[in-house]
C-alpha positions as CSV (number, residue, x, y, z in Angstrom):
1,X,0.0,0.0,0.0
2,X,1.6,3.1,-1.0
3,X,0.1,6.4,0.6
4,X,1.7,10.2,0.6
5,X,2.8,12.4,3.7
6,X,-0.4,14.4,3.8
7,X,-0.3,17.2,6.3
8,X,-3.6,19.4,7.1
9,X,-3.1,23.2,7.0
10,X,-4.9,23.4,10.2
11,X,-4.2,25.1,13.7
12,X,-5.2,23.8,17.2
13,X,-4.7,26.6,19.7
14,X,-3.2,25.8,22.4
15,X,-5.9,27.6,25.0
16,X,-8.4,24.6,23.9
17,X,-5.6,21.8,25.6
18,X,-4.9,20.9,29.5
19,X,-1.3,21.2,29.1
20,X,-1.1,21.8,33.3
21,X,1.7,19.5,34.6
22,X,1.1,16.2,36.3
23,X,0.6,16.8,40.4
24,X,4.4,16.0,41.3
25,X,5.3,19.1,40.0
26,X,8.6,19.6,38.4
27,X,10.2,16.4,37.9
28,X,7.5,14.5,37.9
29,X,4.8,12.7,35.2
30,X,1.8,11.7,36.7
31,X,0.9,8.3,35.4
32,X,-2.8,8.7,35.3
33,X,-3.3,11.2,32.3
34,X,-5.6,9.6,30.0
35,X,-8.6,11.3,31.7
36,X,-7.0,14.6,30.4
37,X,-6.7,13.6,26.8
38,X,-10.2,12.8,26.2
39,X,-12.0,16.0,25.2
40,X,-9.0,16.4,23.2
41,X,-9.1,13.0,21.3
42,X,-11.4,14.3,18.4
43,X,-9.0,16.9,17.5
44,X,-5.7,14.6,17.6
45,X,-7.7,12.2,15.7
46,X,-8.6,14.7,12.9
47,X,-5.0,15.6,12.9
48,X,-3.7,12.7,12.9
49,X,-6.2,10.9,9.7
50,X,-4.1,13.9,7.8
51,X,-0.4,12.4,8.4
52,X,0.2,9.1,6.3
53,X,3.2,7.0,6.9
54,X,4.9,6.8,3.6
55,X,5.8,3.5,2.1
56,X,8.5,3.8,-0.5
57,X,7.6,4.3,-4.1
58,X,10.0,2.2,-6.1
59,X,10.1,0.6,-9.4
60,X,12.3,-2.3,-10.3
61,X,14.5,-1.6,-13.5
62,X,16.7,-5.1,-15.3
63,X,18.4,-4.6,-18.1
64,X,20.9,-7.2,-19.5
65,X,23.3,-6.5,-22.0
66,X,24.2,-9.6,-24.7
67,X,25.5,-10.5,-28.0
68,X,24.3,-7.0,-30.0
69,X,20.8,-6.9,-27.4
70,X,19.6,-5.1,-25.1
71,X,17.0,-6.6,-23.1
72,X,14.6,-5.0,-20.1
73,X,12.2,-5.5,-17.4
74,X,10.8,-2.5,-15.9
75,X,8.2,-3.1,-12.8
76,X,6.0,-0.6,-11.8
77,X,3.1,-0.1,-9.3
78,X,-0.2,0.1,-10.5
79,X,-0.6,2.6,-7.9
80,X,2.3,5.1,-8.8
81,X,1.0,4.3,-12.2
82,X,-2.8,6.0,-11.4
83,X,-1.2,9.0,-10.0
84,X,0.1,9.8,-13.9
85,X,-1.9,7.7,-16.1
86,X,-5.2,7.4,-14.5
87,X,-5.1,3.4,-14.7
88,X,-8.4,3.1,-12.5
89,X,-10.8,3.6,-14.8
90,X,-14.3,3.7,-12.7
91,X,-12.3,5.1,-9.4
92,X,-13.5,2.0,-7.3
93,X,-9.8,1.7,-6.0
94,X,-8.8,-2.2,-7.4
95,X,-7.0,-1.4,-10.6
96,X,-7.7,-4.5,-12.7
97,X,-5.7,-6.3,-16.0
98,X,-8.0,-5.2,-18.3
99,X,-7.9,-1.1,-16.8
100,X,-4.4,-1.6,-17.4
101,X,-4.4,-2.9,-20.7
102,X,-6.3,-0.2,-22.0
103,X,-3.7,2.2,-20.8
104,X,-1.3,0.3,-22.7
105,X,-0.8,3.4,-25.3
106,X,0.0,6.0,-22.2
107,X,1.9,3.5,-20.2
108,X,4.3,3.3,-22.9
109,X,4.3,6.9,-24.3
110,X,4.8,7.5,-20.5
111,X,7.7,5.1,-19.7
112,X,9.2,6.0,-23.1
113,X,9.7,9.8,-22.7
114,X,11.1,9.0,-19.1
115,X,13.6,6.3,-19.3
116,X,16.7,7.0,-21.9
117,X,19.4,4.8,-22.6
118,X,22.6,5.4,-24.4
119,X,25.6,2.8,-24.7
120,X,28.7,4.6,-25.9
121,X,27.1,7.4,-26.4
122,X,24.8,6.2,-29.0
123,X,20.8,6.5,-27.5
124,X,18.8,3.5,-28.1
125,X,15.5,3.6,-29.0
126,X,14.0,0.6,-27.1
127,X,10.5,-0.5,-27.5
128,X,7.8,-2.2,-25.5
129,X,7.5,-6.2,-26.3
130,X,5.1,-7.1,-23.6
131,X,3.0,-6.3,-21.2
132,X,1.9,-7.5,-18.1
133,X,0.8,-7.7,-14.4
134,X,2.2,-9.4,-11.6
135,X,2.2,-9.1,-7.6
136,X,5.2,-8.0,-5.5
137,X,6.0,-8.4,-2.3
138,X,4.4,-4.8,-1.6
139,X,1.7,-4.5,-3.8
140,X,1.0,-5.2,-7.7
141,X,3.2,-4.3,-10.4
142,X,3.0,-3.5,-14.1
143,X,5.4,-5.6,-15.7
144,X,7.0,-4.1,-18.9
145,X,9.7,-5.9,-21.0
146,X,11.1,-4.2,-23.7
147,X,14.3,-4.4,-26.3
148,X,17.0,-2.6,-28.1
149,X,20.0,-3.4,-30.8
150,X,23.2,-2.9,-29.0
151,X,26.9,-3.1,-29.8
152,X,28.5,-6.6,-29.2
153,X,31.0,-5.4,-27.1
154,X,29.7,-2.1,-25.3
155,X,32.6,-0.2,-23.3
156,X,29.7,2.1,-21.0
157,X,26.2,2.8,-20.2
158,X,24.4,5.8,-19.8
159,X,21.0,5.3,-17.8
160,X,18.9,8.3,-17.3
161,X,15.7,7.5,-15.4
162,X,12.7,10.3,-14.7
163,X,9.6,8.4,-13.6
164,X,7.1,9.5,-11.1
165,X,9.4,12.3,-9.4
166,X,7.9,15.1,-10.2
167,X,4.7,14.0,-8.4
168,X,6.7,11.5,-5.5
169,X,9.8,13.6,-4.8
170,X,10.6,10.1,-2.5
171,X,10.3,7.6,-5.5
172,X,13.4,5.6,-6.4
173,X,14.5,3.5,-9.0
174,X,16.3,0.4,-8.3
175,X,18.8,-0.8,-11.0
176,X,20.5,-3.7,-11.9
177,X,22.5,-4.1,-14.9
178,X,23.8,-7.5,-16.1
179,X,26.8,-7.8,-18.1
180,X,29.8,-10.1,-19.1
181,X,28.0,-12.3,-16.0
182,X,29.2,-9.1,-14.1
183,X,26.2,-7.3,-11.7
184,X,25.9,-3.8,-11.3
185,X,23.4,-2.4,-9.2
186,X,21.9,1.3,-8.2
187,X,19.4,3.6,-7.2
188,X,18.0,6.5,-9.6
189,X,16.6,9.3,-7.6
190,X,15.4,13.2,-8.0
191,X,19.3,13.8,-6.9
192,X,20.5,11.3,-9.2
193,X,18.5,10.6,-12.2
194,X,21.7,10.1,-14.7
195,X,24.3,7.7,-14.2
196,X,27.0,6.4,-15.8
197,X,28.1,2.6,-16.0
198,X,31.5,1.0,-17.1
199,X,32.0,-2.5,-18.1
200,X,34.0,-3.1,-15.2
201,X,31.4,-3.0,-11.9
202,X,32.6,-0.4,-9.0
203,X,31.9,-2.5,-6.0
204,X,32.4,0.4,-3.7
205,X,30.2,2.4,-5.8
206,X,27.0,0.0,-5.5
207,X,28.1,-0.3,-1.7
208,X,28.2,3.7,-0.8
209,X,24.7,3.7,-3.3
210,X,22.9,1.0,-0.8
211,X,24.4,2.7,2.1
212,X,22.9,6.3,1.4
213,X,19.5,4.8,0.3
214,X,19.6,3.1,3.9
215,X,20.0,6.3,5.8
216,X,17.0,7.6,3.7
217,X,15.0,5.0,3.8
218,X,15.0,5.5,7.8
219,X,14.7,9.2,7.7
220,X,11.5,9.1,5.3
221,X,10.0,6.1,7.0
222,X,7.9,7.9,9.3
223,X,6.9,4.7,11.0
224,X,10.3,3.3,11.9
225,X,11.2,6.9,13.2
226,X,7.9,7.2,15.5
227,X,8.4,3.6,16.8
228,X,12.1,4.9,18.0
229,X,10.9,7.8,19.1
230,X,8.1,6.4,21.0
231,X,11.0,4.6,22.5
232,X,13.3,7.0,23.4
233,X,10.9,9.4,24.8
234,X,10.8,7.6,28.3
235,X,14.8,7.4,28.7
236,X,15.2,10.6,30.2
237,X,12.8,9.9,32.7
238,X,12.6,6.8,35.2
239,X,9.1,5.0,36.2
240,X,8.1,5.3,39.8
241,X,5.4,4.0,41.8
242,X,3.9,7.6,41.9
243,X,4.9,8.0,38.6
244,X,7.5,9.4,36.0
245,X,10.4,11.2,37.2
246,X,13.4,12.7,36.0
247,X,16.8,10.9,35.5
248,X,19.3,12.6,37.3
249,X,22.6,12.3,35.1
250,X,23.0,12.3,31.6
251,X,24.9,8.5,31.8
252,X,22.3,5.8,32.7
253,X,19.8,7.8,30.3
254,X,22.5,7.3,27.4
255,X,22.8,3.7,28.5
256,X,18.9,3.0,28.5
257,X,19.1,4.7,24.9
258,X,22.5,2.6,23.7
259,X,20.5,-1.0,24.6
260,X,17.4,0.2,22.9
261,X,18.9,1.0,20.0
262,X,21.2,-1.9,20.2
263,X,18.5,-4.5,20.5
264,X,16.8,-2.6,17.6
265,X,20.0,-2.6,15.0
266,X,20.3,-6.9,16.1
267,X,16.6,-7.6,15.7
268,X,15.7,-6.1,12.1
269,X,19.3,-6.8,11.4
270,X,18.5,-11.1,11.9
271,X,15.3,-10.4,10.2
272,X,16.6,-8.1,7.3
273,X,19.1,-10.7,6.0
274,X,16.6,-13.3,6.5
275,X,14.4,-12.0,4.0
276,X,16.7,-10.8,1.6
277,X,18.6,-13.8,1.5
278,X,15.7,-15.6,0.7
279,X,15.1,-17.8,3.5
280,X,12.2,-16.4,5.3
281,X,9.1,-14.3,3.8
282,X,6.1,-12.7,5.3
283,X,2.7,-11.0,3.6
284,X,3.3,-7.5,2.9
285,X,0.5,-6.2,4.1
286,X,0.7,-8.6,7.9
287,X,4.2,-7.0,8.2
288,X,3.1,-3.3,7.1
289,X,0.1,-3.7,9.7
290,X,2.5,-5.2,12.7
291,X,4.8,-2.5,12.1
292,X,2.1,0.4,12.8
293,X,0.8,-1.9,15.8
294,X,3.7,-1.9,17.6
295,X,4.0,1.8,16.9
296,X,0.7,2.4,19.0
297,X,2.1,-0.4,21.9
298,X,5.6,2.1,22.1
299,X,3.3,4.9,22.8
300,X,0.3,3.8,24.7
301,X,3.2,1.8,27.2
302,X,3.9,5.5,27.7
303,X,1.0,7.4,28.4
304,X,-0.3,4.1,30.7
305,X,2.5,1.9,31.6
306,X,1.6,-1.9,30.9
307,X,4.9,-3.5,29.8
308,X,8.4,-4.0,31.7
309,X,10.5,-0.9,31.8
310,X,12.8,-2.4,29.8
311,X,12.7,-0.9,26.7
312,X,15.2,-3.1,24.9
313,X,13.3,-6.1,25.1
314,X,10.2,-4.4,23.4
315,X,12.6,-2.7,20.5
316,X,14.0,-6.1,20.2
317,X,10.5,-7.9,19.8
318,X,8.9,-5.6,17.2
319,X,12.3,-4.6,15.8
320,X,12.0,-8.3,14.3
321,X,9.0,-7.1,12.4
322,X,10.8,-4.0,11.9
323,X,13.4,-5.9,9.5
324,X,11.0,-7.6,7.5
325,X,9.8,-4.0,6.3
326,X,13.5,-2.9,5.7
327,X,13.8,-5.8,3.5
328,X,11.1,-5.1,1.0
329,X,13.6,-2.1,-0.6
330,X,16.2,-5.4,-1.9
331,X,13.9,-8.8,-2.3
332,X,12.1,-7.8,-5.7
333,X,15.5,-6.5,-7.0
334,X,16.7,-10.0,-7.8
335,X,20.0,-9.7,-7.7
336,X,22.5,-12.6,-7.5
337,X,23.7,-13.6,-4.3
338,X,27.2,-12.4,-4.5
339,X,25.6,-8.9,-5.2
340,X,23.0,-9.1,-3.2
341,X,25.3,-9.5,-0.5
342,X,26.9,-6.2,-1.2
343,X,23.8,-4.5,-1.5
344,X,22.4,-5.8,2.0
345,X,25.8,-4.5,4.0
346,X,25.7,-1.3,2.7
347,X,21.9,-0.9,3.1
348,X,21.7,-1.9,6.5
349,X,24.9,0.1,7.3
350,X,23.1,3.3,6.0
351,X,19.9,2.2,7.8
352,X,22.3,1.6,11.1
353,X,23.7,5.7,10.4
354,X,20.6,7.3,9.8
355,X,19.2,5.6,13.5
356,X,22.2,7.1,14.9
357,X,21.9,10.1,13.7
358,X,18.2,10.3,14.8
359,X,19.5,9.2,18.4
360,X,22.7,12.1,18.2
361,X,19.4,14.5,17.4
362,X,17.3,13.8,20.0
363,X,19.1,12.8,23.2
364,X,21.1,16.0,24.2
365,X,18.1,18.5,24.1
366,X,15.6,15.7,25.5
367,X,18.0,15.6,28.4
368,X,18.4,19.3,28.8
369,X,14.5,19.8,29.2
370,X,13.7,16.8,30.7
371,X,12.0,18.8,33.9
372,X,10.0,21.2,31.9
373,X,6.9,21.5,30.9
374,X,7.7,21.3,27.8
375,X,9.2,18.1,27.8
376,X,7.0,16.0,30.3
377,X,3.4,17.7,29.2
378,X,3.7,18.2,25.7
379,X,6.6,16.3,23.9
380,X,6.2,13.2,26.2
381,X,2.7,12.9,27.7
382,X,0.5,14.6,24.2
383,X,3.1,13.8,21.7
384,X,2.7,9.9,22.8
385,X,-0.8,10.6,21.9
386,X,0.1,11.9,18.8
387,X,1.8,9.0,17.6
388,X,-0.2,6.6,19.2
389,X,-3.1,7.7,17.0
390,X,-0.9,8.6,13.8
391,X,-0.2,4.9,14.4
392,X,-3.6,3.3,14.8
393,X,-4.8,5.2,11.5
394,X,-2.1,3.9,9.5
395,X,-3.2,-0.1,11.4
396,X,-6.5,0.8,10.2
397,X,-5.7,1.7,6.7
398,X,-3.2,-1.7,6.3
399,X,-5.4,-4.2,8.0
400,X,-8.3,-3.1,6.6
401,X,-6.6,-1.7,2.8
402,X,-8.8,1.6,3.5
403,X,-7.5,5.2,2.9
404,X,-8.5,7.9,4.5
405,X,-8.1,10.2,1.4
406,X,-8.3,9.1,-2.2
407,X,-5.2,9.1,-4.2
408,X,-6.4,10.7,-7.3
């Protein structure tokens, strides 16, 4: 299910919300405060129906270089595919075979004007041989092969890929190139949308490629980043019988954070290579739908304690899950193992940088206004809300394949 970052143009004033701190005063959270955020429920709720977690747009390019051919596969989703074509001809949501075959014509002219290739320095004109449908690990794809004449022996490729960014800024193209039994992989985005190939593979270009789509694949995975920081909120403060209260010194709150993130990185780590090696595979849409559950259990646990303090083991237990949802960027690639490999390092290295780097952000400052109202009333206490219900309307829309807005 792919759905965009929608964000409401709309203002809550703050004079309409309790945002009183808890009865210990300073330093303290009561742990009682879901009484308080009741009358304000309707307006998180609104707010929160107009902020989609964003599942990655990306379409799955193959192109094989042999013996004076060139030979493709191009996968796209049916759904990035409405938002340019109009594929869904009556608007009732299921896009089927014979919608899309009917769009043949502007599938092509779409795909055509979009996707140049040049082998030393000579463009090809390639062409559409068939047509098709299939379904991916995250949804269903258009399947388009297509064919050019080549040079026998081509010294470089020139790849320049524009689909779908001008209305998904996110999109990305994954690309593997087969050649000489030699695999090349990459990733065309709006930053990138020409490169450049040689005949002889750069290992440590496909690795540094993987590894920066891993840091942005965290940083635009709104649901990853809410589950951690539905985590980290709490590790400034300490759970009390009468209460949250504030840690005292900066060291066992970096601690608490360092196993968090530590059982996180190990559990979708397991579970990442699992799936991308092949040897275990969930349902999309059961992994998309766990992932935004355990997004609401992070943040409920805060606002009414009902699991162990001990973060780590819940980061651990849903980071599993976590992994499976990493994986879907490199399964429907296909590469070969040897590059496969490659690719899974380096993604899980950039995914590994960009958690860091969300930690690095949020630790100092949390710690600096731990006591304040500020902190405990409206980042921890209402912004656990917040996410909690971000979280459940994303649950809702993957259990139940419902959207709250229509994508057209």
């Amino acid at each position: 299910m792919f759905t965009y970052l929608h964000l409401c143009e709309q203002k809550i004033s703050p004079a309409c919300i309790d945002l009183s701190p808890g009865r210990g005063g300073v330093g303290a959270v009561s742990a009682s405060p879901l009484r308080r955020i009741g009358p304000v429920a309707t307006l998180l709720l609104g707010f929160a129906v107009c902020l989609h977690a964003h599942q990655g747009s990306s379409s799955y390019l193959n192109i094989a270089l042999d013996g004076g051919a060139m030979t493709g596969q191009w996968d796209i989703s049916l759904i990035d595919l409405e938002q340019v074509v109009g594929v869904d001809a009556n608007n009732d949501g299921d896009i089927t075979w014979a919608e899309v075959e009917a769009k043949q014509k502007e599938i092509e002219d779409y795909t055509q004007l979009r996707l140049h290739v040049k082998i030393d320095g000579v463009e090809l004109p390639w062409k559409i041989t068939e047509l098709s449908v299939d379904t991916f690990a995250d949804g269903t794809y258009a399947v388009l092969h297509f064919a050019a004449d080549s040079p026998a022996s081509p010294r470089c490729l020139d790849v320049e890929y524009r689909a779908f960014f001008d209305v998904d800024p996110q999109h990305r193209g994954m690309f593997r190139l087969a050649y000489r039994g030699n695999e090349q992989t990459s990733v065309f985005s709006p930053q990138e949308p020409a490169q450049h190939f040689e005949a002889a593979p750069s290992r440590w270009r496909q690795f540094f490629g993987f590894s920066r789509e891993g840091v942005w694949h965290i940083w635009t995975g709104f649901d990853h980043i809410l589950f951690l920081l539905a985590l980290l909120l709490p590790s400034v403060l300490k759970r009390e019988d009468d209460g949250w209260r504030v840690v005292d010194q900066f060291r066992p709150a970096l601690v608490n954070v360092l196993k968090i993130v530590t059982a996180f990185t190990i559990a979708h780590s397991i579970t990442l290579s699992l799936a991308t090696l092949g040897f275990v595979r969930l349902p999309s849409r059961l992994v998309e739908s766990t992932i935004a559950a355990s997004v609401v259990v992070a943040a409920l646990n805060n606002i009414r304690p009902f699991l162990a303090e001990r973060g780590w083991i819940v980061a651990f237990a849903f980071g599993l899950v976590h992994g499976f949802g990493f994986a879907n960027v490199l399964v429907d690639l296909g590469l070969a193992r040897q590059t496969l490999a490659l690719a899974l390092v380096g993604f899980n290295l950039g995914v590994e940088i960009g958690q860091l780097a969300i930690v690095a952000a949020f630790l100092p400052p949390a710690f600096g206004l731990r006591g304040s109202w500020a902190y405990q009333t409206l980042t921890f206490r209402f912004g656990s809300a917040i996410i909690a219900l971000l979280a459940a309307s994303w649950m809702i829309e993957r259990v139940f394949d419902f959207r709250w807005f229509l994508y057209r």
